[in-house]
C-alpha positions as CSV (number, residue, x, y, z in Angstrom):
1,X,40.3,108.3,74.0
2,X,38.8,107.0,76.8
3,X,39.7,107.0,80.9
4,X,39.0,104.3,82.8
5,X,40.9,103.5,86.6
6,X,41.7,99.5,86.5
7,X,43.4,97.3,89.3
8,X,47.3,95.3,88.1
9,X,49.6,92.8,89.8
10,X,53.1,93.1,88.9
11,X,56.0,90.8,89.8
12,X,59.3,92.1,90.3
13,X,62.7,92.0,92.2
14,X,64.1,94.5,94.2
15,X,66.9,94.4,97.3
16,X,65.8,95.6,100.5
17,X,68.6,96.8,103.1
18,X,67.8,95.5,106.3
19,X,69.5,96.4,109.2
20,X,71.1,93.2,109.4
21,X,72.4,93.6,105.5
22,X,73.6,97.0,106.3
23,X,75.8,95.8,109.4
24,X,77.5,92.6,107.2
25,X,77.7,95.4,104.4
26,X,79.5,98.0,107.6
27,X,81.8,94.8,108.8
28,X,83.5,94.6,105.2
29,X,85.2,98.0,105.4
30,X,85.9,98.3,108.4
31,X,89.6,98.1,109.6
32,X,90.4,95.3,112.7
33,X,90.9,98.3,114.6
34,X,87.9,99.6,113.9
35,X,85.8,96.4,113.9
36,X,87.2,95.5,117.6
37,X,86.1,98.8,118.6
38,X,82.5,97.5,117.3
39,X,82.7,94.4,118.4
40,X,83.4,95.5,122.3
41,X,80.2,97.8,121.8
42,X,78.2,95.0,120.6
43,X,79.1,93.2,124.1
44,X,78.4,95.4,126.2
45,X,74.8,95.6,124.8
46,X,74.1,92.2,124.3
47,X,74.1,89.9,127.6
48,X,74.4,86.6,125.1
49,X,77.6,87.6,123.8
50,X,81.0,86.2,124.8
51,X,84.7,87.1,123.6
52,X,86.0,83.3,122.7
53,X,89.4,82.9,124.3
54,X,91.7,80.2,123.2
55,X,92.6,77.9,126.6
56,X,94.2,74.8,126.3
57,X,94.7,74.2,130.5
58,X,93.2,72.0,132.7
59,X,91.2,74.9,134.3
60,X,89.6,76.1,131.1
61,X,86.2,77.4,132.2
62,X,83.5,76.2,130.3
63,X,83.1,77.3,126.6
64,X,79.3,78.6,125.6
65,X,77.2,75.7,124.0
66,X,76.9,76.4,120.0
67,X,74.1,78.4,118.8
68,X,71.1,76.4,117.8
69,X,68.3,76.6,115.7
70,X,66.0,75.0,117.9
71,X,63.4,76.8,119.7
72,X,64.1,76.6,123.7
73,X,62.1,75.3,126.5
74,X,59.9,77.4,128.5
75,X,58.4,77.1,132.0
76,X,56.0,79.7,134.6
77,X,59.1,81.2,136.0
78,X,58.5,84.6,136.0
79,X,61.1,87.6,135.5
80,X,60.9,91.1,136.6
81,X,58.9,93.2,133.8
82,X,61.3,96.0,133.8
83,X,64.1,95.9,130.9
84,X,66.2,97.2,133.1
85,X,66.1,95.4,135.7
86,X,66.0,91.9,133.2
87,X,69.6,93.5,132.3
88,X,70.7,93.7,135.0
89,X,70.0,90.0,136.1
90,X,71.0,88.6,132.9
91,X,74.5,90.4,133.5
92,X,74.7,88.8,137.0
93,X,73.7,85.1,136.0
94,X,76.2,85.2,133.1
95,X,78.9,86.4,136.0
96,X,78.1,83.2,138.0
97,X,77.7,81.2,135.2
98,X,81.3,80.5,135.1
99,X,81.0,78.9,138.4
100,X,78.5,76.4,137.6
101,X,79.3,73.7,140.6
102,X,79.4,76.1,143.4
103,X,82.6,75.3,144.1
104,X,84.2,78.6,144.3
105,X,86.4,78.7,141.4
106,X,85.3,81.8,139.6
107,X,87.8,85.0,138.7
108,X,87.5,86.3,142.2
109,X,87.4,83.7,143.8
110,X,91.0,82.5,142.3
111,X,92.2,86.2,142.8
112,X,91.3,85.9,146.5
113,X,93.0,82.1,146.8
114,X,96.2,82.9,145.1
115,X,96.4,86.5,146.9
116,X,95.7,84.2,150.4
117,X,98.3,81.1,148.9
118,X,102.1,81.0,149.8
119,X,103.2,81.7,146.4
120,X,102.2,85.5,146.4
121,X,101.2,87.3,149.8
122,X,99.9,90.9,149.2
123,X,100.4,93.3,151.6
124,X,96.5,95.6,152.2
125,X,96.0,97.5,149.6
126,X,94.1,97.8,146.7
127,X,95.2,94.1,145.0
128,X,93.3,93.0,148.2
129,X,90.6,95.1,148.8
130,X,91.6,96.3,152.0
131,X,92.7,99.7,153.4
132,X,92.2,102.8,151.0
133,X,92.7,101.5,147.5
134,X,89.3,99.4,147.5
135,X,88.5,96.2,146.0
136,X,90.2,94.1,143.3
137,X,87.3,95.5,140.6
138,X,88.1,99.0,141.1
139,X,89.5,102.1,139.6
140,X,93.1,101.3,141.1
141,X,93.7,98.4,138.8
142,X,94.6,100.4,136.1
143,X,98.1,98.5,135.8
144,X,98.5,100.8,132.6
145,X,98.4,103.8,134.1
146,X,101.1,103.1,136.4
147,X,103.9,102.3,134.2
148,X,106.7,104.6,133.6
149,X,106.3,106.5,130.3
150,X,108.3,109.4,128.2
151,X,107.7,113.2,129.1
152,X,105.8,114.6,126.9
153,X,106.7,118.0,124.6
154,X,104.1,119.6,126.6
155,X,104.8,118.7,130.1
156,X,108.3,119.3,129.7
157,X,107.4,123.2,128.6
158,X,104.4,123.3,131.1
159,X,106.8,122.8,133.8
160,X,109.4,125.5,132.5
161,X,106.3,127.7,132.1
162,X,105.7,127.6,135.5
163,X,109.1,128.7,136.8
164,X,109.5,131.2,134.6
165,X,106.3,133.0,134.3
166,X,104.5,134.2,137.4
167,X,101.6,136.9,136.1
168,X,98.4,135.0,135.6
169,X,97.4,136.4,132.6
170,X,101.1,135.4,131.1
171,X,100.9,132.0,132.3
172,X,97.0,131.9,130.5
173,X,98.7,132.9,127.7
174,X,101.7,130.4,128.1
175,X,99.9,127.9,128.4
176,X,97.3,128.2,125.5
177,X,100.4,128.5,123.1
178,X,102.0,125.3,124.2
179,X,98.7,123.5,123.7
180,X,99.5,125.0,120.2
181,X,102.7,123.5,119.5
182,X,102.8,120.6,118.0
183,X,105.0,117.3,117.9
184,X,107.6,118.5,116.0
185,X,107.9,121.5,118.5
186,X,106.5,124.4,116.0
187,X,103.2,126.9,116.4
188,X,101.0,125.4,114.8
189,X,98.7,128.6,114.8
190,X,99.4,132.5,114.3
191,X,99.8,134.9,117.1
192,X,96.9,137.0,115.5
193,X,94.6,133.4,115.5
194,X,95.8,133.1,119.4
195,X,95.2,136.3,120.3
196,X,92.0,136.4,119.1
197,X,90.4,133.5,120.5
198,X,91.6,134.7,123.7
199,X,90.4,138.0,123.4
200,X,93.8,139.7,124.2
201,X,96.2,142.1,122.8
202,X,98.9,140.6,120.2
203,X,101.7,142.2,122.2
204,X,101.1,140.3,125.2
205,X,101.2,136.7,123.3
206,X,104.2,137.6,121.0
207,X,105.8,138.4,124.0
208,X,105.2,135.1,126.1
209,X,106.0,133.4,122.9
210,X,109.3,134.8,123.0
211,X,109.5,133.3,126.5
212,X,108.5,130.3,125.7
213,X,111.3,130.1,122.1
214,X,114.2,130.4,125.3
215,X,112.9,127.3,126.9
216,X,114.5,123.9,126.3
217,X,114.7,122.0,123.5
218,X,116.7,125.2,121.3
219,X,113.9,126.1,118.7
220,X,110.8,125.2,119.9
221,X,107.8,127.5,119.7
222,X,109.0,128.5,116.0
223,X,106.6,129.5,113.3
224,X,108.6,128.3,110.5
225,X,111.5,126.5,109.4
226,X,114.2,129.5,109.4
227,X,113.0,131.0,112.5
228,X,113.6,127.4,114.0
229,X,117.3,127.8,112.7
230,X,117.7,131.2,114.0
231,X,116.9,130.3,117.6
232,X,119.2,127.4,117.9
233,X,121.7,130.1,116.5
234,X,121.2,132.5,118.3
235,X,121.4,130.1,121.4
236,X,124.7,129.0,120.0
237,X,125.5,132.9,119.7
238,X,126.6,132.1,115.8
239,X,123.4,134.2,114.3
240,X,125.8,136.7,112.9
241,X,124.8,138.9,109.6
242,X,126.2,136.3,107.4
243,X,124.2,133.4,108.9
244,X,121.4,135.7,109.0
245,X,121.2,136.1,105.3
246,X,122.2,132.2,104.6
247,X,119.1,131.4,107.1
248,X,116.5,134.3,105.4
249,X,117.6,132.2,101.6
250,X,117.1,128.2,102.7
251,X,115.4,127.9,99.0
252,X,119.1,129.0,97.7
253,X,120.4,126.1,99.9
254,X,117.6,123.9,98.8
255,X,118.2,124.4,95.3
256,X,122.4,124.1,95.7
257,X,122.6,128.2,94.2
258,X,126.1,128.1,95.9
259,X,127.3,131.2,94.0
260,X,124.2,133.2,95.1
261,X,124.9,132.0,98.3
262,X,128.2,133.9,98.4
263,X,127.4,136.9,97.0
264,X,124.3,137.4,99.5
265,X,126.5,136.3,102.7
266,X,129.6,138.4,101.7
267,X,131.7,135.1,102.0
268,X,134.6,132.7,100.2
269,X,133.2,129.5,99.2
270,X,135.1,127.7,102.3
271,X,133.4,129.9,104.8
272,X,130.2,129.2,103.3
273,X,130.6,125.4,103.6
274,X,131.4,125.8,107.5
275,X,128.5,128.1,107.7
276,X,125.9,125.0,105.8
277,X,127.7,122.4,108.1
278,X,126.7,124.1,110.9
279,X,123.2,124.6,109.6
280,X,123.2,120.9,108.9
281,X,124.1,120.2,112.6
282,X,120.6,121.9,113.7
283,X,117.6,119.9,114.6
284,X,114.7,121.2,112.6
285,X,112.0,119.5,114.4
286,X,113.2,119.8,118.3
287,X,110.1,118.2,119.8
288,X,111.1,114.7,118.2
289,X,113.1,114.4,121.6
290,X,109.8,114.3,123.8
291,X,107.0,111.4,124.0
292,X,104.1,111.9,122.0
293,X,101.4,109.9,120.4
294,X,102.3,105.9,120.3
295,X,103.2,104.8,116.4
296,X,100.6,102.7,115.5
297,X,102.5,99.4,113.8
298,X,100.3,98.7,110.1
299,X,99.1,94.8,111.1
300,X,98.2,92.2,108.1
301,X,95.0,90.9,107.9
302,X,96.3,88.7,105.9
303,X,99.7,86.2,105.9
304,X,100.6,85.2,102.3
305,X,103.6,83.0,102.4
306,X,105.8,80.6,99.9
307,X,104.6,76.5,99.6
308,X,107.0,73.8,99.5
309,X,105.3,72.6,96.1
310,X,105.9,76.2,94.5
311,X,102.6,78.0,95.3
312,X,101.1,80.0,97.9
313,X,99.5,79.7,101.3
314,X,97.5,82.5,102.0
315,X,96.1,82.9,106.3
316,X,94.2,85.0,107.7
317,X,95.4,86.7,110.5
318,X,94.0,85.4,114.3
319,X,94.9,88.5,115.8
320,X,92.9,90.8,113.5
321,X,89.5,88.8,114.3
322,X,87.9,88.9,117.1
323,X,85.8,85.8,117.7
324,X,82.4,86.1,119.8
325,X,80.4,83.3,120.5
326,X,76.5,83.0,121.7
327,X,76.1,81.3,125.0
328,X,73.1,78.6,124.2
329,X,72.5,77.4,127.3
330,X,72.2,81.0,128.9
331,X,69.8,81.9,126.6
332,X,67.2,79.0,127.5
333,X,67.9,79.7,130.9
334,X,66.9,83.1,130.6
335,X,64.3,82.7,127.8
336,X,62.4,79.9,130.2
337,X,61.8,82.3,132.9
338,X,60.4,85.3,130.0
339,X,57.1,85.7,130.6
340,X,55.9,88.9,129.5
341,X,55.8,90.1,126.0
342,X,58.4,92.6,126.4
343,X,61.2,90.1,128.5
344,X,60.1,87.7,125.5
345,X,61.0,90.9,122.7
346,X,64.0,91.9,124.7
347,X,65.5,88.0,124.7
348,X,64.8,87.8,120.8
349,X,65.7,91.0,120.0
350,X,69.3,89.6,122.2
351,X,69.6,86.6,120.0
352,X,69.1,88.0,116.8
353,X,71.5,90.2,116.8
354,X,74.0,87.6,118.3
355,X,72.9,85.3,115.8
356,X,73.4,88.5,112.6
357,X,77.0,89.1,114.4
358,X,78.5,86.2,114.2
359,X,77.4,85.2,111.4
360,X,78.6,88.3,109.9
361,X,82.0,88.3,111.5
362,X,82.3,84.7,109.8
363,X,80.9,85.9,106.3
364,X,83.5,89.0,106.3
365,X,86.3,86.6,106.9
366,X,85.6,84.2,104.0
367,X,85.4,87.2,101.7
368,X,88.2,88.7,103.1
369,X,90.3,85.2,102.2
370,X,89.0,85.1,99.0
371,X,89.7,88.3,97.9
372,X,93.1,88.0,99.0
373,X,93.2,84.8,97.2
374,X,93.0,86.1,94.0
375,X,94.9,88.8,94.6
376,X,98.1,86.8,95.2
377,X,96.7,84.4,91.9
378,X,96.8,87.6,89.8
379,X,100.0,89.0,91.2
380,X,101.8,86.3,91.7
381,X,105.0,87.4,89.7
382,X,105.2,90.4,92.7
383,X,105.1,88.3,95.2
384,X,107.9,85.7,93.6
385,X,110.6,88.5,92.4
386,X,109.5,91.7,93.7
387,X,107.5,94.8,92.6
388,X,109.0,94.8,88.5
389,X,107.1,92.1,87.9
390,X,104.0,94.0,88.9
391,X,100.8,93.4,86.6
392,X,98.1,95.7,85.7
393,X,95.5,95.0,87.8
394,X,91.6,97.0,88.5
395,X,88.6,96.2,90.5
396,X,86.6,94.3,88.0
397,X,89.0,91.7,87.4
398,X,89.3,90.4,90.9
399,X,85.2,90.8,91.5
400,X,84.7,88.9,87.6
401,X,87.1,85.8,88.7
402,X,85.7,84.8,92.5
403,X,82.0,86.5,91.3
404,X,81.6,89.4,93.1
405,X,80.0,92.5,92.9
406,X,83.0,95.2,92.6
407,X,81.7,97.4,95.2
408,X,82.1,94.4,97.4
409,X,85.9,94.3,96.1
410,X,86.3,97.7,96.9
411,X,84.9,97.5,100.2
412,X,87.0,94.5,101.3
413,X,90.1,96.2,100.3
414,X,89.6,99.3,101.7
415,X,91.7,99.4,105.3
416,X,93.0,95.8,104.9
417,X,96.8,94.8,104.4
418,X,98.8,91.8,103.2
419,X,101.9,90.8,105.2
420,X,104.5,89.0,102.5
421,X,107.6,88.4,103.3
422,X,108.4,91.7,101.0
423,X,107.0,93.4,104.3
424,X,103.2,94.8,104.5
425,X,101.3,96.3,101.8
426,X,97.9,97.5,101.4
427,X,95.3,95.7,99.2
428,X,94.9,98.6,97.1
429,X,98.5,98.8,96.0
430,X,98.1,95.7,94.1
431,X,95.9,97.6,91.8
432,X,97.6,99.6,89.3
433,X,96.8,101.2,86.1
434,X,98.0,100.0,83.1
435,X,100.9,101.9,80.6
436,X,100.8,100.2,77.0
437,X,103.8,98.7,75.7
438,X,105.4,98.9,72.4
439,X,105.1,95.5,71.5
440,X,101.9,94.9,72.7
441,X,102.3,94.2,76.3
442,X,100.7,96.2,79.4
443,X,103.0,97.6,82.4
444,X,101.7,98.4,85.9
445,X,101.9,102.3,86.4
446,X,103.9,101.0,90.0
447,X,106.1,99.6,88.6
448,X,107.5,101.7,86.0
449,X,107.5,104.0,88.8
450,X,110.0,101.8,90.7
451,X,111.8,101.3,87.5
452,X,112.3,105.5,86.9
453,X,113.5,105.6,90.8
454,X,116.1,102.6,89.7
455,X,117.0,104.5,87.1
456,X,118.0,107.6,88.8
457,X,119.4,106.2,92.1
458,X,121.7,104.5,89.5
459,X,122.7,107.5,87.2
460,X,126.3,109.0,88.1
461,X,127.1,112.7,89.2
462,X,128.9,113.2,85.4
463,X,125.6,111.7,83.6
464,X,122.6,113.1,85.6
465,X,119.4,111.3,83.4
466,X,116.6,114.0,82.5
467,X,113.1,113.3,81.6
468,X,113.9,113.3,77.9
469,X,116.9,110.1,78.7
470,X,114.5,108.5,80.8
471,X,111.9,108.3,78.2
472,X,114.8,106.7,75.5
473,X,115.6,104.2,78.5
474,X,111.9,103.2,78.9
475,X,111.0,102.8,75.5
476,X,114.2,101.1,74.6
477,X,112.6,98.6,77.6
478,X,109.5,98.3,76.2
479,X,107.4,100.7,77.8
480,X,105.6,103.0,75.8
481,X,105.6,106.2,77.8
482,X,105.0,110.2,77.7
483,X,108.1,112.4,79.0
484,X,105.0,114.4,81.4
485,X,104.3,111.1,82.6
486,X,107.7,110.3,83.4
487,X,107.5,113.8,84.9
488,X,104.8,112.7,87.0
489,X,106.0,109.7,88.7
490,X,109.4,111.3,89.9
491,X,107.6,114.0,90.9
492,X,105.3,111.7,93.1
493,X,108.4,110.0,94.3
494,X,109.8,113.0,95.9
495,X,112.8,113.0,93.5
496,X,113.9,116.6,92.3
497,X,114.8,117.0,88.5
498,X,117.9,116.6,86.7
499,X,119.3,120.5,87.0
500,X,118.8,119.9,91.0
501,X,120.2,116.6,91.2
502,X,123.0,117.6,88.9
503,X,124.2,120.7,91.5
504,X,123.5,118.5,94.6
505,X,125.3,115.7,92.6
506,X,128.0,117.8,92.0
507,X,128.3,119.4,95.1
């Protein structure tokens, strides 16, 4: 056998992620929070950028020309050589390029007239840029910061802190523990954790925390759920021996052991039902009272809503896309005066990546619609008479009917939500595993779900269903089903089984 070294050409097909496949491949997961947040970062960095604002007025400034694919015109005009110094110009001829006649009608200047009309005089200040507030562009503006809002958990016990502790080293201590105390007004950490990051003895912060549990709301600063209890009783002076040993056994009261209850309390059964009604009047979580973080309202990204002929109309929502547009005529203003090589680099580089955005932004809203599309097309039963009617439904189908890959399924459905007018569900609950049927059929996992949590709501206090019933009910329905299964979906709806529900039933 003989070595020889020869020279081949081979053909072949491969995909290369460019940086501009990678962002339209990033845009597809993202949530609208999420892509906003990008979108505002690419305007900041890129001069040819504009937010597109709907105005329908008579004083609608002009709107950027359309992006073009034709190469500009360029002149000797020269710009400065530094990049920086190019930025900062292009950010100051976009400012006065909404006020292309020279007549004076730009966002200050109609601040300045209307602050100077008869319809609104301002007193100095900072709305008029004079005395100490500064100018109309400054810090002071921030109209946000100024409105009234709730007293939060932690300013409410910083402020009790202060009056009631006076050693330094206390108030240290006081201080680092409310940080730790979380919304619902428990430690969220150990004394030993706390002690030790501050490098202090555990004496000295088990005995601020104490401080801190007698400060308003009753039970705050607790480490568990009894301990919660026990200060609110103790502030009630009710955390006698027999509410002591109700409070140490709450899995006794969890699980309805009444009898136990009795014989560990030393009470009649109508002293222990005052004793659980009082335990009932508690608030386990006392920091709900106090501000904290705003709740963040789940927005569609998609409307999906009933035609008269019978079918669907499926919108995307405006509000979740932010629209950016590439001002043209900017661009050839500035790219006419580029003379070097790195003004001319800088201005591409610019429009490129305006040009990728958009059209990006565009691409991830088709795909977005027509994955919702079929979503509805497959699931339509759901959306006609609720979530029985649910189908089994995976990845591969969706991506096999609109031809897709399914990785771009997955990414498109990841974060996103469809607003019906069953309220707002995520795109991934419309897929479901399938459960076989005994004539044949397939059943979305969901929806037998819903059907066990029918079931039960349903059942009466005499005839409490167990896993065993439920099975019989199912398969007499149809749906072919294990009894760990069944198991496993009322345990994943929170529901307790049949010798819990029977004592809290009965009780």
């Amino acid at each position: 056998m003989s070595l020889s070294q020869r020279m081949e050409l081979r053909q072949g097909q491969s995909l290369v992620m460019t940086p501009q496949l990678l962002q339209a491949i990033k845009l597809l997961q993202l949530s609208h929070l999420d892509l906003v947040a990008y979108v505002d970062a690419e305007l900041e960095r890129n001069p040819l950028l504009e937010r597109h604002e709907e105005s329908d007025g008579p004083d609608a400034r002009e709107r950027p020309e359309p992006v073009s694919d034709e190469p500009p015109a360029w002149d000797t005009d020269t710009l400065p050589s530094d990049r920086s110094t190019l930025e900062g110009d292009l950010d100051t001829s976009l400012d006065n390029s909404f006020d292309p006649d020279g007549s004076g009608v730009g966002p200050r200047a109609e601040a300045q007239a209307f602050a100077e009309g008869d319809r609104l005089p301002l007193a100095p200040g900072p709305w008029t840029g004079v005395g100490p507030g500064g100018s109309f562009d400054g810090p002071e503006t921030d109209f946000e910061a100024r409105l009234a809002r709730e007293v939060t958990l932690a300013e409410h016990l910083a402020g009790q802190l202060d009056l009631a502790v006076a050693d330094p080293m206390e108030r240290l201590v006081g201080r680092f523990l409310i940080d730790a105390i979380d919304e619902a007004g428990w430690l969220a950490e150990t004394v030993e954790a706390v002690a030790g990051r501050l490098s202090c003895p555990v004496p000295l912060v088990e005995r601020v925390l104490a401080t801190i549990q007698r400060f308003d709301p009753a039970g705050v600063g607790a480490r568990d759920l009894a301990e919660c209890l026990a200060i609110q009783l103790r502030e009630r002076d009710r955390f006698d021996p027999a509410m002591q040993a109700l409070v140490s056994r709450l899995d006794l009261l969890a699980k309805r052991d009444l009898k136990a209850l009795e014989r560990l309390c030393g009470v009649d059964e109508e002293d222990l039902a005052q004793m659980i009604r009082e335990i009932r009047a508690l608030d386990p979580k006392p920091g709900r009272a106090f501000g904290g973080a705003p709740v963040e309202v789940l927005v569609p990204d998609v409307f999906v809503r009933p035609a008269p002929d019978g079918s669907w109309l499926i919108d995307l929502n405006p509000d979740t896309l932010p629209r950016v547009l590439m001002n043209q005529a900017y661009y050839a203003r500035v790219a006419r005066s580029a003379k070097t090589d790195t003004e001319r680099a800088f201005v591409t580089e610019c429009l490129q990546n305006a040009n990728w955005l958009t059209r990006s932004l565009d691409q991830r809203a088709k795909t977005i619609l027509k994955v919702a599309s079929e979503i509805v097309r497959q699931q339509d039963g759901f959306f006609a008479h609720g979530v029985t009617h649910l189908r089994p439904l995976n990845l591969r189908t969706i991506a096999d009917a609109i031809g897709m890959h399914e990785s771009t399924v997955s990414r498109v459905t990841s974060n996103k939500s469809i607003g019906t007018l069953r309220g707002v569900f995520e795109m991934k609950y419309f897929f479901t595993a399938a459960i076989a049927g005994t004539g044949g059929d397939q059943h979305s996992s969901e929806a037998v779900r819903h059907r066990i949590k029918q079931l039960i709501d349903a059942e009466r206090p005499s005839a409490v269903l167990s896993d065993d019933q439920l099975v019989k009910i199912l398969r007499g329905e149809g749906i072919d089903i294990a009894r760990r299964t069944v198991a496993k979906y009322r345990e994943s709806l929170r529901i307790p089984s049949s010798i819990e529900r029977r004592r809290a039933k009965g009780g």
